[in-house]
C-alpha positions as CSV (number, residue, x, y, z in Angstrom):
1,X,5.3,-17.9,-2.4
2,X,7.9,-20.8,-3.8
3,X,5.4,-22.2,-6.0
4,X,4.3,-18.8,-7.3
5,X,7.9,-18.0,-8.5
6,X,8.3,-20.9,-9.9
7,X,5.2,-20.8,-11.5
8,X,6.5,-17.7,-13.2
9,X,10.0,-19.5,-13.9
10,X,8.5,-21.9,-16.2
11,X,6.1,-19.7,-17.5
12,X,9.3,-17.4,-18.3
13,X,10.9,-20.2,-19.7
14,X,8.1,-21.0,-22.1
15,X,7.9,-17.9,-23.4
16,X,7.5,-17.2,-27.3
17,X,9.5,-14.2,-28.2
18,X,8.6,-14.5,-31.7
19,X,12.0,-14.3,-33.0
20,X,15.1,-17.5,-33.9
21,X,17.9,-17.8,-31.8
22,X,21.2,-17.6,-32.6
23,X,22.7,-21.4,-33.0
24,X,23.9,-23.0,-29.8
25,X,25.9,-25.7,-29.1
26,X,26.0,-28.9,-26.6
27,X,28.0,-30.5,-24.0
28,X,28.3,-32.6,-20.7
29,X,31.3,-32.7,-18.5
30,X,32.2,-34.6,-15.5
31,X,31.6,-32.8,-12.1
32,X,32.6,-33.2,-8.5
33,X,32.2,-36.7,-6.9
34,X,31.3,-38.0,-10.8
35,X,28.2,-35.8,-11.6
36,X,27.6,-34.4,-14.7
37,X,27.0,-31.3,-16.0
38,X,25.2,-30.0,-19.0
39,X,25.9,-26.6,-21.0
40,X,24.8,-25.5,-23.8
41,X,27.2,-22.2,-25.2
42,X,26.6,-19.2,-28.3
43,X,29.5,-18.5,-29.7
44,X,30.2,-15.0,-31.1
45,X,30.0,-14.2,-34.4
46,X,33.0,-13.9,-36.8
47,X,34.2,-16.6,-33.6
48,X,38.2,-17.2,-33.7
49,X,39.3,-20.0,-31.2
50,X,42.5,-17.8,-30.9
51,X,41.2,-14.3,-29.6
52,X,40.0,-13.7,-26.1
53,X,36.1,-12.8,-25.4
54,X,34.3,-12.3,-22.4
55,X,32.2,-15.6,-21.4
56,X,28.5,-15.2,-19.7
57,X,26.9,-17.6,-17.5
58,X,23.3,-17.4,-18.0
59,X,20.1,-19.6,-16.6
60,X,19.4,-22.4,-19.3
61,X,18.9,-26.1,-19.3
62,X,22.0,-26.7,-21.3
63,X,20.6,-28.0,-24.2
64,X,20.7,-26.9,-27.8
65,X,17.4,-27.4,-28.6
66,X,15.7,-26.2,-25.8
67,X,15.2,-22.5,-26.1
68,X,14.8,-21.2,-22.6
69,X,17.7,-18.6,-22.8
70,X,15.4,-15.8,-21.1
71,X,16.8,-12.3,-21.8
72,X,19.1,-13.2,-23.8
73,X,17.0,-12.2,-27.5
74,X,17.4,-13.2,-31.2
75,X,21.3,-12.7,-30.9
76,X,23.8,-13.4,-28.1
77,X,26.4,-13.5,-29.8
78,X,26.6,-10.4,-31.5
79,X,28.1,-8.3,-28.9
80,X,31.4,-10.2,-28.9
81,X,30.4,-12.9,-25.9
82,X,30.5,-16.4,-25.5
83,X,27.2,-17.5,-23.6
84,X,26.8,-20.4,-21.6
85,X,23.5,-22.1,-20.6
86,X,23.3,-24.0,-17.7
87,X,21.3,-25.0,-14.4
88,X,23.3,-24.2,-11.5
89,X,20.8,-25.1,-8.7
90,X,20.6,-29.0,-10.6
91,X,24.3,-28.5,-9.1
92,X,24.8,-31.2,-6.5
93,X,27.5,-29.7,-5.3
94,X,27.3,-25.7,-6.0
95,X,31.2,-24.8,-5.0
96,X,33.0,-27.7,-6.8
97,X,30.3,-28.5,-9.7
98,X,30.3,-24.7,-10.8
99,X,34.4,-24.5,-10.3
100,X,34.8,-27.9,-12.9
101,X,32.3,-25.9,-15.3
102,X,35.0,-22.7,-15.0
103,X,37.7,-24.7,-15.3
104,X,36.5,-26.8,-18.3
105,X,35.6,-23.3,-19.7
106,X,39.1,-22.3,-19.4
107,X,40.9,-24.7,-21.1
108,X,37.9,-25.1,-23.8
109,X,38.1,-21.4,-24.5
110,X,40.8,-18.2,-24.0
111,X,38.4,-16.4,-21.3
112,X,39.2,-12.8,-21.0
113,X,41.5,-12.0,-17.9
114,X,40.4,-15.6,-16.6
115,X,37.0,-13.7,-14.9
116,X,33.8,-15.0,-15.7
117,X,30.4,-12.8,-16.0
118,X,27.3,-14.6,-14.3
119,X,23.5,-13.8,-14.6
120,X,20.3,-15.0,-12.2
121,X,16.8,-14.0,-13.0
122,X,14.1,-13.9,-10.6
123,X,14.3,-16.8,-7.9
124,X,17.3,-18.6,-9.5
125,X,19.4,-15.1,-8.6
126,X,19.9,-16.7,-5.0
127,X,21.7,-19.6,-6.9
128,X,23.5,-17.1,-9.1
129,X,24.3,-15.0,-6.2
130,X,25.5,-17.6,-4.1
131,X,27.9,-18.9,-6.2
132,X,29.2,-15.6,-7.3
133,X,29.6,-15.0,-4.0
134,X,31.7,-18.4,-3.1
135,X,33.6,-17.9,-6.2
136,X,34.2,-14.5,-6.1
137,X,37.7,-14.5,-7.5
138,X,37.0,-16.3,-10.1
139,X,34.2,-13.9,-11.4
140,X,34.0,-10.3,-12.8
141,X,30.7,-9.7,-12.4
142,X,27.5,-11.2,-11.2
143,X,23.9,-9.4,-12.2
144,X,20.4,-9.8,-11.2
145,X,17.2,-9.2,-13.2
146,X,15.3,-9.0,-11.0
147,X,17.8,-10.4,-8.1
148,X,19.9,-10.0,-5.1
149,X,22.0,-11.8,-2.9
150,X,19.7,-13.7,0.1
151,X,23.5,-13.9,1.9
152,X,24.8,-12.0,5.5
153,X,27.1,-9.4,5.2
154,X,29.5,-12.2,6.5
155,X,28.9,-13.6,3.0
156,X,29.2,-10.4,1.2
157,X,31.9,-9.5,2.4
158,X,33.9,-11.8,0.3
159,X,33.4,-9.7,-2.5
160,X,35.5,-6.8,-0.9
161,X,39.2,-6.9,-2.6
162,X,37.9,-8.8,-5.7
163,X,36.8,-6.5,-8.3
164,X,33.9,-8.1,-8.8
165,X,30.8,-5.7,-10.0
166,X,27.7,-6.4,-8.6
167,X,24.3,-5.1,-10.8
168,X,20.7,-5.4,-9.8
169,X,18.1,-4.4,-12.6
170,X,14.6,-4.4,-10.6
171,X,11.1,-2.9,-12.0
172,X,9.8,0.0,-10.1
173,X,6.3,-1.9,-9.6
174,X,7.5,-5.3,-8.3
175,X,7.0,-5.0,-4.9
176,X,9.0,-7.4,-2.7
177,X,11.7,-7.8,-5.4
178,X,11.8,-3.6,-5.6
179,X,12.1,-3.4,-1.8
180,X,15.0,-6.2,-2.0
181,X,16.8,-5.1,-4.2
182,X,17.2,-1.9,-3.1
183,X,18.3,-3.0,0.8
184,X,20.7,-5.2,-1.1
185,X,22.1,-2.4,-3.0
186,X,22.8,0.0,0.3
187,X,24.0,-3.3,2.2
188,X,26.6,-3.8,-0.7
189,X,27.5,0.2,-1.1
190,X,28.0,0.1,2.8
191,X,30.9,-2.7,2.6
192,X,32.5,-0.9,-0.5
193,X,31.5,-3.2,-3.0
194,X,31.3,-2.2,-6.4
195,X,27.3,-2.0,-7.1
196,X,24.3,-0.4,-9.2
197,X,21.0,-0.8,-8.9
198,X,18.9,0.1,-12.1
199,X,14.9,0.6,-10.7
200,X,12.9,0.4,-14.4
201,X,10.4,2.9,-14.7
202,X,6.7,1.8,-15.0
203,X,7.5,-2.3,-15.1
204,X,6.9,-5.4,-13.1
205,X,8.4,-8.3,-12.5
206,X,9.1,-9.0,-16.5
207,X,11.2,-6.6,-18.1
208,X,10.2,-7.6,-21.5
209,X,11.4,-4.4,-23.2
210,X,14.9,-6.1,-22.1
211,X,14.9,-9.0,-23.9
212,X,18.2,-9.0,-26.3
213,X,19.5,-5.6,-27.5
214,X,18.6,-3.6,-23.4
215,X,20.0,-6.8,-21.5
216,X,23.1,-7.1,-23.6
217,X,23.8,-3.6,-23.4
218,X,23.6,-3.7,-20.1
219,X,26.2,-6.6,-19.5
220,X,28.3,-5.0,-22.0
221,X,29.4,-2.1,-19.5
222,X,30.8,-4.6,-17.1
223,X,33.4,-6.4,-19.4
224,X,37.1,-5.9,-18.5
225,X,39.5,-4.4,-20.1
């Protein structure tokens, strides 16, 4: 089953969308214990270092010229975002190496009410999720496509108090990740936690019909005020 979704993973990340991405930048930061971690970030258009914006974490390699952003379409940056890249499970230490990537991104940038936004597609959502989850204060919302948390409710229950929005976007025909999914959405609406689960009519395991404009919409809704 591991090899299969990762199979799809790179396949996904190797995908020719046909259309040029918005320019990205590079960097590399010191860690916890002296690691290092790579990002690669979108700015968004019309970008002003002194305004606030919203700031995505999204699955990449954290590279500028690798194009393996996923969902993310022609244009990131025209909703008003800034869009990090990065690798979380090359994390050696998830807690501490994703905490120095938030705090770098808050003194590099003015992040909107100090919350980050964070994104996991397919089997990388359990990364996603489980740092979300150990972070929880620090972000506003954390999104799966397709995705849900593999935590207890002992876990989940950090996210109670925090504001944090939870939203799983699943294909109707995609089997194990539909069933999923959907037990992770009444597990979450039974502790109180702010959550929505979006089943896509007709679709699998790739949303393709989400890539850029759908996706982006989507995260939209959950910026702050």
């Amino acid at each position: 089953m591991k090899k299969i979704i990762n199979s799809f993973l790179f396949l996904l990340i190797f995908l020719n969308f046909s259309i040029a991405k918005s320019e990205k930048k590079e960097e590399t930061i010191q860690g916890f214990n002296g690691s290092k971690i790579s990002f690669a970030y979108h700015l968004p258009d019309n970008y002003e270092n002194k305004l606030t914006y919203p700031v995505l974490i999204n699955p990449g390699a954290g590279k500028a010229s690798e194009d393996n952003s996923f969902f993310l379409g022609d244009n990131p940056s025209k909703y008003g975002w800034i869009v990090i890249e990065t690798h979380l499970y090359n994390y050696k230490n998830l807690e501490k190496d994703t905490e120095a990537l938030l705090d770098h991104l808050i003194k590099k940038f003015n992040v909107q009410n100090n919350r980050f936004h964070i994104v996991g597609y397919s089997a990388n959502s359990s990364t996603t999720f489980r740092a979300g989850i150990k972070l929880s204060k620090r972000f506003a919302s954390i999104t799966g496509i397709p995705g849900h948390p593999s935590a207890s409710d002992s876990e989940l229950k950090k996210l109670i108090n925090t504001k944090t929005k939870v939203q799983l976007i699943v294909g109707e025909n995609d089997g194990y990740w539909t069933r999923e999914s959907q037990n992770a959405y009444k597990r979450l609406k039974d502790l109180g936690i702010n959550v929505t689960l979006e089943v896509v009519e007709n679709t699998g395991h790739v949303i393709r019909q989400f890539v850029g404009d759908e996706f982006l919409k989507r995260i939209d809704k959950l910026r702050e005020s």
